[in-house]
Structures are given as C-alpha cells and as structure tokens.
PDB file of N, CA, C and O in Angstrom:
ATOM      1  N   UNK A   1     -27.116  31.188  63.206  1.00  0.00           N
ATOM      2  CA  UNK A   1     -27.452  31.509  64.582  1.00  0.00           C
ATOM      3  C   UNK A   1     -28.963  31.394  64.725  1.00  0.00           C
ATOM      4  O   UNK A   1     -29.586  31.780  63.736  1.00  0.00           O
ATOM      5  N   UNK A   2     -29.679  30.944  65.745  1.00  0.00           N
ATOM      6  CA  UNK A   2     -31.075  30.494  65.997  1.00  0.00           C
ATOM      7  C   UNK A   2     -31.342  31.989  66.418  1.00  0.00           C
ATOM      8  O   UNK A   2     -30.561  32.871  66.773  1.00  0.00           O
ATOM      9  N   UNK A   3     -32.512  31.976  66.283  1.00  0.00           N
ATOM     10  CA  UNK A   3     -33.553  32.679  66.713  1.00  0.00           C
ATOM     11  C   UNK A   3     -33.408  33.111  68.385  1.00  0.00           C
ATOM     12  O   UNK A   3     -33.272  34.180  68.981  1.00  0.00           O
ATOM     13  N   UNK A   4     -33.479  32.155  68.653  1.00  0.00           N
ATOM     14  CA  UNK A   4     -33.444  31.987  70.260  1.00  0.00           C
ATOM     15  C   UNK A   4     -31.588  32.907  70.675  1.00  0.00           C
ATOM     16  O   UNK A   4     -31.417  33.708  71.594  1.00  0.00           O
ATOM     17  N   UNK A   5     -30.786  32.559  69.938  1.00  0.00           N
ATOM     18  CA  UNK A   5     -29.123  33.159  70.425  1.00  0.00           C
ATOM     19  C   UNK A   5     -29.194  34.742  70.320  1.00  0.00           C
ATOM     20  O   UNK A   5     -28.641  35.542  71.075  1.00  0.00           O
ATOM     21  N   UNK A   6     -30.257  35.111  68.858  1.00  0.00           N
ATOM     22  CA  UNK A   6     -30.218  36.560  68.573  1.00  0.00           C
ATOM     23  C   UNK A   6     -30.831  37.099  69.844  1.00  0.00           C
ATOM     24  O   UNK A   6     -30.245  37.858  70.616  1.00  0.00           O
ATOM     25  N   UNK A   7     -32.516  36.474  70.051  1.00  0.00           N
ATOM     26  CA  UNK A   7     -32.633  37.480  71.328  1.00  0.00           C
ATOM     27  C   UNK A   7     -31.944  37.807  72.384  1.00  0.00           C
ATOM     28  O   UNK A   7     -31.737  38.937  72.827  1.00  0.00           O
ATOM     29  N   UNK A   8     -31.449  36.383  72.941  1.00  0.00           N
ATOM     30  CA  UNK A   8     -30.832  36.400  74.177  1.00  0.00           C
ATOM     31  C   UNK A   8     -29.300  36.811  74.192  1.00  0.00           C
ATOM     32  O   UNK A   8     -28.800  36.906  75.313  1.00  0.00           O
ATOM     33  N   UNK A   9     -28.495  37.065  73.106  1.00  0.00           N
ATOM     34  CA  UNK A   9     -27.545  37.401  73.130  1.00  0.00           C
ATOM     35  C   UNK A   9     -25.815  36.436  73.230  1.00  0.00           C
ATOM     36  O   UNK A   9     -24.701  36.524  73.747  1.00  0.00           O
ATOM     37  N   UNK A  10     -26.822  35.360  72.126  1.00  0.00           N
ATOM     38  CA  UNK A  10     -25.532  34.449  72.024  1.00  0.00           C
ATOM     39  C   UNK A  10     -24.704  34.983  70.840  1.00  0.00           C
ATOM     40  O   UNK A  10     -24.807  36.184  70.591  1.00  0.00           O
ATOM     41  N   UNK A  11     -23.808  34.139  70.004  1.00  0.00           N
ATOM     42  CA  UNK A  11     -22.956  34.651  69.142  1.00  0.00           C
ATOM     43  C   UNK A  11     -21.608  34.792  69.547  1.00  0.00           C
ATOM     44  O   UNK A  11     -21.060  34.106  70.410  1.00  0.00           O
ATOM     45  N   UNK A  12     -21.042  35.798  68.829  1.00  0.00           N
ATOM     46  CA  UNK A  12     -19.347  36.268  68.908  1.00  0.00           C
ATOM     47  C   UNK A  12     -19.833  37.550  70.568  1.00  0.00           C
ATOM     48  O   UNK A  12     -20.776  38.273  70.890  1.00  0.00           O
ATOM     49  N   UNK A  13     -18.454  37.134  71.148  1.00  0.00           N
ATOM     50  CA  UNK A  13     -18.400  37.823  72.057  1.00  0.00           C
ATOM     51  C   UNK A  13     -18.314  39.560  71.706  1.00  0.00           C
ATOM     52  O   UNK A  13     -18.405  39.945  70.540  1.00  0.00           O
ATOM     53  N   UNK A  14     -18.138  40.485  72.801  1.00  0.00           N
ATOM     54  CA  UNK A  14     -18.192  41.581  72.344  1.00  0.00           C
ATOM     55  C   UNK A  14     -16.831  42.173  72.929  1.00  0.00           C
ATOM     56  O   UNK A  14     -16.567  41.955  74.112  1.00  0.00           O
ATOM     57  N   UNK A  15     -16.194  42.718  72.345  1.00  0.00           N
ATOM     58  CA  UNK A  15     -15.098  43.283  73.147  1.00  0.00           C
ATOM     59  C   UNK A  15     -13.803  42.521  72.356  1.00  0.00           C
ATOM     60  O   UNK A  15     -14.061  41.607  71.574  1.00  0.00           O
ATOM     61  N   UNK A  16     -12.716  42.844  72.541  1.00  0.00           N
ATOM     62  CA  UNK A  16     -11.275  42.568  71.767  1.00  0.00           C
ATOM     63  C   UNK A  16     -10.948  41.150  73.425  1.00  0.00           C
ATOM     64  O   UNK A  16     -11.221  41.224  74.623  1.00  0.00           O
ATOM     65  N   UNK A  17     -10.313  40.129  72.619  1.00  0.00           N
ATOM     66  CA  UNK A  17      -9.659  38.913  73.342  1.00  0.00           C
ATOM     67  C   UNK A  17      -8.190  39.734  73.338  1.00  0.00           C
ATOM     68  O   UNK A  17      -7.622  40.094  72.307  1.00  0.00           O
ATOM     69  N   UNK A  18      -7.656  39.972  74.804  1.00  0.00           N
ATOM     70  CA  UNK A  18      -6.746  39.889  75.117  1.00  0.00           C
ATOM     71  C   UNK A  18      -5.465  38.992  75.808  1.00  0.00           C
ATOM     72  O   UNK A  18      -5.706  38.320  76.811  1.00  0.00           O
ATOM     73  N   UNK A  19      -4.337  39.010  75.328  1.00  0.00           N
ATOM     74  CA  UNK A  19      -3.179  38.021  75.607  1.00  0.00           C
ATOM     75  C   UNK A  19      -2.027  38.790  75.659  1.00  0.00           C
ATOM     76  O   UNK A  19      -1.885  39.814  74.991  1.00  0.00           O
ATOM     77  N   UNK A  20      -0.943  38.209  76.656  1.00  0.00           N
ATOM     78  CA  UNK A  20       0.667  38.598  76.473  1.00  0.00           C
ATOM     79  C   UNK A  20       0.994  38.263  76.041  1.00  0.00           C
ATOM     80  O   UNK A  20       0.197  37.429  75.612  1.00  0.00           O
ATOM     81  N   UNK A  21       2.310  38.097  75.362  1.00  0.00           N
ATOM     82  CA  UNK A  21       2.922  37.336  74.339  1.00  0.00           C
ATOM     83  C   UNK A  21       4.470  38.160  74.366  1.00  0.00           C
ATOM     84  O   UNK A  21       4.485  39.228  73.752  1.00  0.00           O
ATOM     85  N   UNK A  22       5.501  37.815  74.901  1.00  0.00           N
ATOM     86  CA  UNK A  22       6.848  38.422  75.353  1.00  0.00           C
ATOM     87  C   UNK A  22       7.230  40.092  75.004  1.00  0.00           C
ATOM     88  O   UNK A  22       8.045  40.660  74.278  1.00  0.00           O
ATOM     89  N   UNK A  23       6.018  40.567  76.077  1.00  0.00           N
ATOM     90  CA  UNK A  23       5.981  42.077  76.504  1.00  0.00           C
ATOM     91  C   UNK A  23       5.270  42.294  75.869  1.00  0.00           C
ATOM     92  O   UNK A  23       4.804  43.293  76.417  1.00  0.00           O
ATOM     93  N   UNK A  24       4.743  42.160  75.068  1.00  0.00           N
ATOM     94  CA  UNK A  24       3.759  42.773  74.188  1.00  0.00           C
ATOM     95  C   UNK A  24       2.209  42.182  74.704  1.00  0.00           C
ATOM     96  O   UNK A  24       2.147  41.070  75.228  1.00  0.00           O
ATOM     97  N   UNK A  25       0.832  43.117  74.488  1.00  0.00           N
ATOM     98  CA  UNK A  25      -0.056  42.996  75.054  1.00  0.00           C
ATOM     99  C   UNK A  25      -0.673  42.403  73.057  1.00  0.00           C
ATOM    100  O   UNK A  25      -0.229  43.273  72.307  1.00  0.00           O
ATOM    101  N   UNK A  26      -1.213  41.649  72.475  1.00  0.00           N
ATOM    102  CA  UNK A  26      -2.164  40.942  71.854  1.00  0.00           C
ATOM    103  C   UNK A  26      -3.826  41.331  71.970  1.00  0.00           C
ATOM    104  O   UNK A  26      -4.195  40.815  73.025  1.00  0.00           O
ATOM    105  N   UNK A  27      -4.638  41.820  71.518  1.00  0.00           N
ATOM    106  CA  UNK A  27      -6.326  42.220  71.242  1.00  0.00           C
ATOM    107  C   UNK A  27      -6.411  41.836  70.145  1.00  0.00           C
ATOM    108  O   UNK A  27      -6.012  42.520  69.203  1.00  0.00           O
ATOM    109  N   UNK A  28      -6.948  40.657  69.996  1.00  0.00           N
ATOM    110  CA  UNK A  28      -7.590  39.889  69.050  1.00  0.00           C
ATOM    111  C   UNK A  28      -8.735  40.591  68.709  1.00  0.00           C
ATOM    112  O   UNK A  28      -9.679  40.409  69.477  1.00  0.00           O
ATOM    113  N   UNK A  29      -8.995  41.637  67.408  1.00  0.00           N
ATOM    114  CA  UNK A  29     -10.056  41.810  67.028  1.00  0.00           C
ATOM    115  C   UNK A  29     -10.968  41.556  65.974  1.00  0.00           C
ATOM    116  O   UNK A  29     -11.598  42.496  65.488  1.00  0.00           O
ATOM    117  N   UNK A  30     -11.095  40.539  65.614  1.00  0.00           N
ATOM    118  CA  UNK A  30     -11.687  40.091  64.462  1.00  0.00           C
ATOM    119  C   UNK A  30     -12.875  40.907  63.962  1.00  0.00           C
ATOM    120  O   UNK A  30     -13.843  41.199  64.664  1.00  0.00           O
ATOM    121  N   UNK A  31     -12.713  41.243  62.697  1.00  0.00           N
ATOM    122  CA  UNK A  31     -14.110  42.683  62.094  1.00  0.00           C
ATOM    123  C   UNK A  31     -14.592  41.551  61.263  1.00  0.00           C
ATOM    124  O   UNK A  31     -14.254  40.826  60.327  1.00  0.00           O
ATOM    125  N   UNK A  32     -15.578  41.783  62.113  1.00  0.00           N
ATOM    126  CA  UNK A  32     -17.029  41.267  60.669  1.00  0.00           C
ATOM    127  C   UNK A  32     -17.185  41.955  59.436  1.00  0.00           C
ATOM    128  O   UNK A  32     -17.418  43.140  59.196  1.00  0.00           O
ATOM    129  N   UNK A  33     -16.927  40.519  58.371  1.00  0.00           N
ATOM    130  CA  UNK A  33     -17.247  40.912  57.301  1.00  0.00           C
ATOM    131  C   UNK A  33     -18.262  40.141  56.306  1.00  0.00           C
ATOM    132  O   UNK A  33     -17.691  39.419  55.489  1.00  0.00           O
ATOM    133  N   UNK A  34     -19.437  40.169  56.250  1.00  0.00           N
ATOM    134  CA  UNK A  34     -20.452  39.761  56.126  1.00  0.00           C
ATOM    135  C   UNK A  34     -21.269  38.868  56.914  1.00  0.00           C
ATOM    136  O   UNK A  34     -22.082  39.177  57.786  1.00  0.00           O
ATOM    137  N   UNK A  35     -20.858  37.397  56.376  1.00  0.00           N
ATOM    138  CA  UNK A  35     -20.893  36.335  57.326  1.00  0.00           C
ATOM    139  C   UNK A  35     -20.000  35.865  57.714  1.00  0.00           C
ATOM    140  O   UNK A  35     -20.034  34.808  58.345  1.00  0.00           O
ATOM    141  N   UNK A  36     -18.900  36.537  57.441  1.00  0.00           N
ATOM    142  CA  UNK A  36     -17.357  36.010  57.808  1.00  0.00           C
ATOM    143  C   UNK A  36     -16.663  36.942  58.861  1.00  0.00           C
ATOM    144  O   UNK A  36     -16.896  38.151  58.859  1.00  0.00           O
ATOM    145  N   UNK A  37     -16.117  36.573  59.436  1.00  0.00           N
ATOM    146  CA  UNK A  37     -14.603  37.434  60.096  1.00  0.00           C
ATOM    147  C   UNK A  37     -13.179  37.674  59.487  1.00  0.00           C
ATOM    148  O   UNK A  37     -12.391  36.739  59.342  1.00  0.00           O
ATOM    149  N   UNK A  38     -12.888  38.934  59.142  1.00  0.00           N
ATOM    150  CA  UNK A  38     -11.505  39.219  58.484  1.00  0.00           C
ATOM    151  C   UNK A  38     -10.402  39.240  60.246  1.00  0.00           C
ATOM    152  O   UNK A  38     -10.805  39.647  61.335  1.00  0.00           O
ATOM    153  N   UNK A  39      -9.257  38.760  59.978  1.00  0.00           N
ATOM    154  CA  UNK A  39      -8.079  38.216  60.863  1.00  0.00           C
ATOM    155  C   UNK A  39      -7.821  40.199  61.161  1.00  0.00           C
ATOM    156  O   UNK A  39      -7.745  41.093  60.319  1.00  0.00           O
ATOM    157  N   UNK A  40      -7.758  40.266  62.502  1.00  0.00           N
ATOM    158  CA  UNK A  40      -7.612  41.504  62.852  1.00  0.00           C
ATOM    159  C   UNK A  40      -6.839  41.725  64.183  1.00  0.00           C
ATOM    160  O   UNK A  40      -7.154  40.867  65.007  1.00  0.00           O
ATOM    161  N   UNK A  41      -6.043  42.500  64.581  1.00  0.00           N
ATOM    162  CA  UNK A  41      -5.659  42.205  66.187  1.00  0.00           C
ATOM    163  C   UNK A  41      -4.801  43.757  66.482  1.00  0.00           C
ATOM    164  O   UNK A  41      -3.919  44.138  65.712  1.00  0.00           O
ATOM    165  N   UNK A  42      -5.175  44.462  67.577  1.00  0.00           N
ATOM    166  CA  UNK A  42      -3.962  45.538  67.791  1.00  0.00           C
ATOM    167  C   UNK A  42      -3.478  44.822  68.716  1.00  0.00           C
ATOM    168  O   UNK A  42      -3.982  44.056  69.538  1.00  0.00           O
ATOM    169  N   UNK A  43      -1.526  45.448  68.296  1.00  0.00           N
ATOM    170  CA  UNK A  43      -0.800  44.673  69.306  1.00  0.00           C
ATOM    171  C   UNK A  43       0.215  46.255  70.120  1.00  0.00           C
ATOM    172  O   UNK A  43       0.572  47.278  69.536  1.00  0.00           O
ATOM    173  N   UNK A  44       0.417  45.878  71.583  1.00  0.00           N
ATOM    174  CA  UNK A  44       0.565  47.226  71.670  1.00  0.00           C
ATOM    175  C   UNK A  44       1.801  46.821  72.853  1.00  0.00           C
ATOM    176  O   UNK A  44       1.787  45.730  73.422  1.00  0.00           O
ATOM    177  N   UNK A  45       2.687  47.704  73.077  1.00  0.00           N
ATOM    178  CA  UNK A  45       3.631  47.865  73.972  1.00  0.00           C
ATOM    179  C   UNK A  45       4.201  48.826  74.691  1.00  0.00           C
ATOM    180  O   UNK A  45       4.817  49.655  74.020  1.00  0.00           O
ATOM    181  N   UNK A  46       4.193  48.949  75.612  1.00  0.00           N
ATOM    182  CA  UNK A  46       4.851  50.190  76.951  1.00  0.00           C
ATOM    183  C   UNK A  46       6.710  50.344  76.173  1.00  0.00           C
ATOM    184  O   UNK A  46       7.645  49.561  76.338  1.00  0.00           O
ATOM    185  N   UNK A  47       6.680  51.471  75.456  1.00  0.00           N
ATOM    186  CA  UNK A  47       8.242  51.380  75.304  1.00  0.00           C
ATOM    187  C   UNK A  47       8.499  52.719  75.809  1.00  0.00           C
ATOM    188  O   UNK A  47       7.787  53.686  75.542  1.00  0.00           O
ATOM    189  N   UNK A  48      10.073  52.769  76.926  1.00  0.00           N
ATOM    190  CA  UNK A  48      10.255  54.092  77.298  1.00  0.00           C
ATOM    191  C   UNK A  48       9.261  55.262  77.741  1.00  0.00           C
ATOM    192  O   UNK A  48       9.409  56.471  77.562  1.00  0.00           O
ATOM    193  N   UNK A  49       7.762  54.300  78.635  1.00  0.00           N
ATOM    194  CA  UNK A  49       7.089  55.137  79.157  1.00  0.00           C
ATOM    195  C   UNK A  49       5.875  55.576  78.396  1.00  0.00           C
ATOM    196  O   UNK A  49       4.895  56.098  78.928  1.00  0.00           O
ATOM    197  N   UNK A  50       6.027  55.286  76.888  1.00  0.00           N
ATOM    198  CA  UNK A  50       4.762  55.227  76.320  1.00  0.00           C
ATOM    199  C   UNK A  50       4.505  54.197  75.446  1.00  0.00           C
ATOM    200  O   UNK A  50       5.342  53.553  74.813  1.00  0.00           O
ATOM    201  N   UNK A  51       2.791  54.016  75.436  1.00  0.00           N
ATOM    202  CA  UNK A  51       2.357  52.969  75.066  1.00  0.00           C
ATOM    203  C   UNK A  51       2.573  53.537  73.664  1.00  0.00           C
ATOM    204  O   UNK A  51       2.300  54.652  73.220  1.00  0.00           O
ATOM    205  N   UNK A  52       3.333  52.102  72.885  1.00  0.00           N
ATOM    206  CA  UNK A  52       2.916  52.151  71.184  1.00  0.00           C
ATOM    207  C   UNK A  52       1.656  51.055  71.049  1.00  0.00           C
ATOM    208  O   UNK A  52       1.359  50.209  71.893  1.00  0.00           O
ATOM    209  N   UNK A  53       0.983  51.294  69.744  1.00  0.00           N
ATOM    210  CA  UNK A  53       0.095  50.445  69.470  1.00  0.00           C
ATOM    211  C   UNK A  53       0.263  50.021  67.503  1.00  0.00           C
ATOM    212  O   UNK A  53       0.908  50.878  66.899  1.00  0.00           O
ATOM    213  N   UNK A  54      -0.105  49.189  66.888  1.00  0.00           N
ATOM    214  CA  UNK A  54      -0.065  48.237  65.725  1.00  0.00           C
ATOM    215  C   UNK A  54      -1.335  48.007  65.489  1.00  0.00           C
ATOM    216  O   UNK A  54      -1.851  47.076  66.107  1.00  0.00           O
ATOM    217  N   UNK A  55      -1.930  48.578  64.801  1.00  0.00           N
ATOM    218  CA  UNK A  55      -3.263  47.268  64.356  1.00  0.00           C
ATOM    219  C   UNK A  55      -2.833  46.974  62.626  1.00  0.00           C
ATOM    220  O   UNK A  55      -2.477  47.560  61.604  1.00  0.00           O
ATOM    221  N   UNK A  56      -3.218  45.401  63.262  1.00  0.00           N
ATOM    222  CA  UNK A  56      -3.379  44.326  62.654  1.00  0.00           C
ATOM    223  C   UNK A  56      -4.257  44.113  61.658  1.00  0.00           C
ATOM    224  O   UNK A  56      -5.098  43.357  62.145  1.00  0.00           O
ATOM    225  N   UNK A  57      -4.575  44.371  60.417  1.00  0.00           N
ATOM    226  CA  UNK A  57      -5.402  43.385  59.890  1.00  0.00           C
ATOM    227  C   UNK A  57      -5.037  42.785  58.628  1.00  0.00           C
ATOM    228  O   UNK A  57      -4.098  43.269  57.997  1.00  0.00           O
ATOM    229  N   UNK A  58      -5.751  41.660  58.133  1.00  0.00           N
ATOM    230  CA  UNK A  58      -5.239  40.967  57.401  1.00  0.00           C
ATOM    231  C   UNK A  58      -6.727  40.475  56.542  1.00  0.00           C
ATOM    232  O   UNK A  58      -7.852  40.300  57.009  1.00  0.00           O
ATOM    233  N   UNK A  59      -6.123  40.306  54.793  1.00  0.00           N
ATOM    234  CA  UNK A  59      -7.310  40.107  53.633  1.00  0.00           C
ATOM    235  C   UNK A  59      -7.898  38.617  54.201  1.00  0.00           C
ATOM    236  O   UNK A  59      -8.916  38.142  53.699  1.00  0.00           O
ATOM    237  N   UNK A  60      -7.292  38.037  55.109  1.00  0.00           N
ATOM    238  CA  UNK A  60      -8.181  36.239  55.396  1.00  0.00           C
ATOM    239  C   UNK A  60      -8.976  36.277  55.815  1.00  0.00           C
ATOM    240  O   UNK A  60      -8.930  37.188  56.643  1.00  0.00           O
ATOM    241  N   UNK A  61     -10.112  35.688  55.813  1.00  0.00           N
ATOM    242  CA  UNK A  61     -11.677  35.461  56.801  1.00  0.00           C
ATOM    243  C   UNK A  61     -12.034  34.294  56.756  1.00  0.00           C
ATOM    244  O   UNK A  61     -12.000  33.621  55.726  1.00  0.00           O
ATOM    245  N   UNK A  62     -12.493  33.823  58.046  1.00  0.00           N
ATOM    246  CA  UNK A  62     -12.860  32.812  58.736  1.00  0.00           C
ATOM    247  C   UNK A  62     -13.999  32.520  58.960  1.00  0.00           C
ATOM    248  O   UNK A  62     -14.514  33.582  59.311  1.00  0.00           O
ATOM    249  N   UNK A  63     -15.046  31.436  58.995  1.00  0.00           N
ATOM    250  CA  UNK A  63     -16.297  31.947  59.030  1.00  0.00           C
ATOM    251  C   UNK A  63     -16.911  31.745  60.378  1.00  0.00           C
ATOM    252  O   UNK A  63     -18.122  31.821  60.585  1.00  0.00           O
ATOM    253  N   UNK A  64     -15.912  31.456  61.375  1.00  0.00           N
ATOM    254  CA  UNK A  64     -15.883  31.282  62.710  1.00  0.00           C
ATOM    255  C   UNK A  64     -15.456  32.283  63.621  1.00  0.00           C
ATOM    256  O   UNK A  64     -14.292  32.668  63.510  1.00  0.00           O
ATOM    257  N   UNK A  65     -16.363  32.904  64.726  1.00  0.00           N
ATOM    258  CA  UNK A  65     -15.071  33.972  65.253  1.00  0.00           C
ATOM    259  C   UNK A  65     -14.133  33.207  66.119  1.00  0.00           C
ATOM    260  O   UNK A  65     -13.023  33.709  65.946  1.00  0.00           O
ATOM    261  N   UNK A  66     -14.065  32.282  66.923  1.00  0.00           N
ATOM    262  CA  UNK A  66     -14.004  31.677  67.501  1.00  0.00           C
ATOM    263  C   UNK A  66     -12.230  31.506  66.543  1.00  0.00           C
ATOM    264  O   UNK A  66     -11.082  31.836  66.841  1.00  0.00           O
ATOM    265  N   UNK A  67     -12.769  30.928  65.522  1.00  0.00           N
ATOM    266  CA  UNK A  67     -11.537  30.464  64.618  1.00  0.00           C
ATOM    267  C   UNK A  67     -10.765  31.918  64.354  1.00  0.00           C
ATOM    268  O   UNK A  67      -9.549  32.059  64.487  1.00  0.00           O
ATOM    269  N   UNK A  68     -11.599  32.872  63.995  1.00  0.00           N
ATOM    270  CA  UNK A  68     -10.780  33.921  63.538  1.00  0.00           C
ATOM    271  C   UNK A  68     -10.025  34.599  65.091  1.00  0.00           C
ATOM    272  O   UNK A  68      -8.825  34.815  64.916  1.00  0.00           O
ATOM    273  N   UNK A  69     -10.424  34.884  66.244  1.00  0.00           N
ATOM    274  CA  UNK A  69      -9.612  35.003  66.762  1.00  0.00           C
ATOM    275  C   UNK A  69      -8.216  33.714  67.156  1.00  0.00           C
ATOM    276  O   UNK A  69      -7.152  33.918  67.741  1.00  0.00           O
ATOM    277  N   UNK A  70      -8.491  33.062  66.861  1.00  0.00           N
ATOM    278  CA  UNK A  70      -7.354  32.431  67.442  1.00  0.00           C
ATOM    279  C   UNK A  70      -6.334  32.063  65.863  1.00  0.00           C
ATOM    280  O   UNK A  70      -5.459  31.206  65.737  1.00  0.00           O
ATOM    281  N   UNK A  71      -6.705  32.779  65.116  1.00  0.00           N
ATOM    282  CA  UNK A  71      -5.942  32.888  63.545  1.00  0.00           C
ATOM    283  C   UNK A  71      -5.358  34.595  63.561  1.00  0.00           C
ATOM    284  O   UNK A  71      -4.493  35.065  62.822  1.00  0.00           O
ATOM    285  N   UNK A  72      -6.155  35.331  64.674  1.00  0.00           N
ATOM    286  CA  UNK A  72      -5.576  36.770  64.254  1.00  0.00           C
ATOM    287  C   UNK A  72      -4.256  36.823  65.874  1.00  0.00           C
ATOM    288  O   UNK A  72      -3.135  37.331  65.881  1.00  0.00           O
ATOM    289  N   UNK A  73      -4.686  36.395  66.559  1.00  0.00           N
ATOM    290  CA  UNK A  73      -3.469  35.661  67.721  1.00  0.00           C
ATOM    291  C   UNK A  73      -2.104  34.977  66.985  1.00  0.00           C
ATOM    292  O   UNK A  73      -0.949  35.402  66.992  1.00  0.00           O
ATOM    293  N   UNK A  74      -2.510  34.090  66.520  1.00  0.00           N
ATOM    294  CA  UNK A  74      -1.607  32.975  65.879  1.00  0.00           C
ATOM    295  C   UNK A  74      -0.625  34.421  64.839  1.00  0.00           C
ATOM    296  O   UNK A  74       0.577  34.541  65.075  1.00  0.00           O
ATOM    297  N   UNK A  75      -1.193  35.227  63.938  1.00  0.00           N
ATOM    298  CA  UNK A  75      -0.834  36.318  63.514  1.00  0.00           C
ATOM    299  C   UNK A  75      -0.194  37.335  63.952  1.00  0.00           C
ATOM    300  O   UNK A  75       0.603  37.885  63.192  1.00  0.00           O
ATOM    301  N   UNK A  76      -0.308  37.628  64.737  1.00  0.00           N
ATOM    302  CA  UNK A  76      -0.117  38.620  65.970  1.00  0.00           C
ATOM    303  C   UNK A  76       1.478  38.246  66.249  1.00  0.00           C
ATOM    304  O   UNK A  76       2.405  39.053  66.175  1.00  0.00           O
ATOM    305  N   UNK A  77       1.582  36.878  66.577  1.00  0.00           N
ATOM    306  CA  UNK A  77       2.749  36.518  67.627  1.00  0.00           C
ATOM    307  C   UNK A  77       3.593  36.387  66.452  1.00  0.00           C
ATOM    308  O   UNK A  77       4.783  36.660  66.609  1.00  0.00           O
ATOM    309  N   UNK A  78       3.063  35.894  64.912  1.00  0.00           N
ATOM    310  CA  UNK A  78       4.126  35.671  63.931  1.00  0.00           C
ATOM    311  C   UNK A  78       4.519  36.874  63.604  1.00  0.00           C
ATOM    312  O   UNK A  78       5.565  36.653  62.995  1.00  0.00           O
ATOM    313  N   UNK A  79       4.307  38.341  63.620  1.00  0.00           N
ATOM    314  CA  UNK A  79       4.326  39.212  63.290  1.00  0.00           C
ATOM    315  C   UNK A  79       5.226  39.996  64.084  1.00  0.00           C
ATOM    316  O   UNK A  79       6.046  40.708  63.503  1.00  0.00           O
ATOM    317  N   UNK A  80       5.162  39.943  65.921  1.00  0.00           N
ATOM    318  CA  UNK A  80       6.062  40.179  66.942  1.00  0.00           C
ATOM    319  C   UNK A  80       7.482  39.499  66.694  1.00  0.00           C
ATOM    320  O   UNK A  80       8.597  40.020  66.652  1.00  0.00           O
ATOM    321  N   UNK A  81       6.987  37.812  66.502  1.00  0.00           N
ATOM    322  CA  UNK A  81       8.440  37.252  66.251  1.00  0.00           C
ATOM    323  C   UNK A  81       9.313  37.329  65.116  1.00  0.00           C
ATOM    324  O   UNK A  81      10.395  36.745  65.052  1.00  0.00           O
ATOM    325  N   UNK A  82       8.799  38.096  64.174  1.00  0.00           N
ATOM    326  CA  UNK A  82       9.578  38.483  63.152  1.00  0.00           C
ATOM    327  C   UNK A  82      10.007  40.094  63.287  1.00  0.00           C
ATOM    328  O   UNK A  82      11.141  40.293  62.850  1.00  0.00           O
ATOM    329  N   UNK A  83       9.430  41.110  63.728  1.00  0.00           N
ATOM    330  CA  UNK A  83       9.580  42.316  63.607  1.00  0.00           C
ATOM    331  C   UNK A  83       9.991  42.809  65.096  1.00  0.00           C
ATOM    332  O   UNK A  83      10.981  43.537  65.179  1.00  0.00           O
ATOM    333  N   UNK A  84       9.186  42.403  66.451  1.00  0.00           N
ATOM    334  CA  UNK A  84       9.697  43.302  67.643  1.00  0.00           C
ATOM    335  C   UNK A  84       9.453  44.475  67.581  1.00  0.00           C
ATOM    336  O   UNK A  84       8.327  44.785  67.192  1.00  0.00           O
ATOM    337  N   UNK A  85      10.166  45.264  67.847  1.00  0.00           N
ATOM    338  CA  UNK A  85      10.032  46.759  67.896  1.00  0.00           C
ATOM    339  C   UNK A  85       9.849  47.286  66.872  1.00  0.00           C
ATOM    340  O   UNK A  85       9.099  48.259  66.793  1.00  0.00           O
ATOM    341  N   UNK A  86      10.358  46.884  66.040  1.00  0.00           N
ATOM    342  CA  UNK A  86      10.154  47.403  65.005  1.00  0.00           C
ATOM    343  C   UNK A  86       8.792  48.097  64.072  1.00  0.00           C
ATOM    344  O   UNK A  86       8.477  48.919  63.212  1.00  0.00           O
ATOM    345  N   UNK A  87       8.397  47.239  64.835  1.00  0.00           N
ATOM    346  CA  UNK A  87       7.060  47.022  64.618  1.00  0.00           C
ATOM    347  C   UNK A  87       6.518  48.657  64.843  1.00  0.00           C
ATOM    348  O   UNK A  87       5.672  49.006  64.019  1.00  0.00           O
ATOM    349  N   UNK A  88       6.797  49.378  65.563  1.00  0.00           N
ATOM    350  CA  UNK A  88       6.504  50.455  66.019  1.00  0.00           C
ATOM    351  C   UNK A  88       7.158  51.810  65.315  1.00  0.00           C
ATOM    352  O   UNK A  88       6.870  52.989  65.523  1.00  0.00           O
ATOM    353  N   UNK A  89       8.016  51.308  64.521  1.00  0.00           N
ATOM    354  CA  UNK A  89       8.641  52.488  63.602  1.00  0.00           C
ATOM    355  C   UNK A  89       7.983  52.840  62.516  1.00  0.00           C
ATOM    356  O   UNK A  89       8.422  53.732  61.790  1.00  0.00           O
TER     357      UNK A  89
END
C-alpha cells in the first residue's frame, strides 16, 4: 500500500460485506492476519422470531481482502448448503 492510500484512507474497506443467500443474511468478515486475511464470515438467520447467528472462520488466508472476502462468501454458502439450520444447533 503507498504512502499516499495510508493517509488518505485507501486499502480494505471497513465494516463486514453483506449478502443473502436463501434466507440467510452472509457478513463477510475477513480478520487480518499479518499481511494476510484469514477467511471469516458471520452468517445469521431470523428463526421463529429470533435472530440466530454462526461465525465463520477458517485456518486459509488470502493475501487479498478483496479475494478473501469473496473466498469467506464462497464459504459461507458451502457451509449453509450443506448444514441449513442446523447450523444453529
């Protein structure tokens, strides 16, 4: 990252990337881990009036956030489409 991105405030965005994904709400949160990003995401759902929530993380890192969110997404949905609710027990 230049000189110029640190002052002004370029880089990885700030805040969790959010997505739907069949009822379920997706927050891509990728945690910095050094110079890398470890694959991270809470995934959360309205069941019977209350919200459950899942976080996600996973030993992979990316050295992109850019890449790592759209690897902790890609994660996220493989994780819904195998488990569902379950997910919440």
């Amino acid at each position: 990252m230049s000189l110029f991105s640190k002052l002004f405030g370029g880089g990885a965005p700030k805040g969790p990337v959010a997505e739907e994904y069949n009822d379920f709400r997706i927050f891509a949160e990728p945690m910095k881990d050094g110079k890398r990003y470890r694959i991270a995401a809470r995934i959360e759902k309205d069941v019977d009036g209350e919200l459950k929530s899942h976080q996600l993380i996973r030993a992979d890192t990316l050295e992109g956030f850019e890449a790592a969110v759209a690897a902790s997404q890609a994660k996220a949905k493989q994780v819904i489409d195998e488990q569902g609710d379950r997910l919440f027990d």
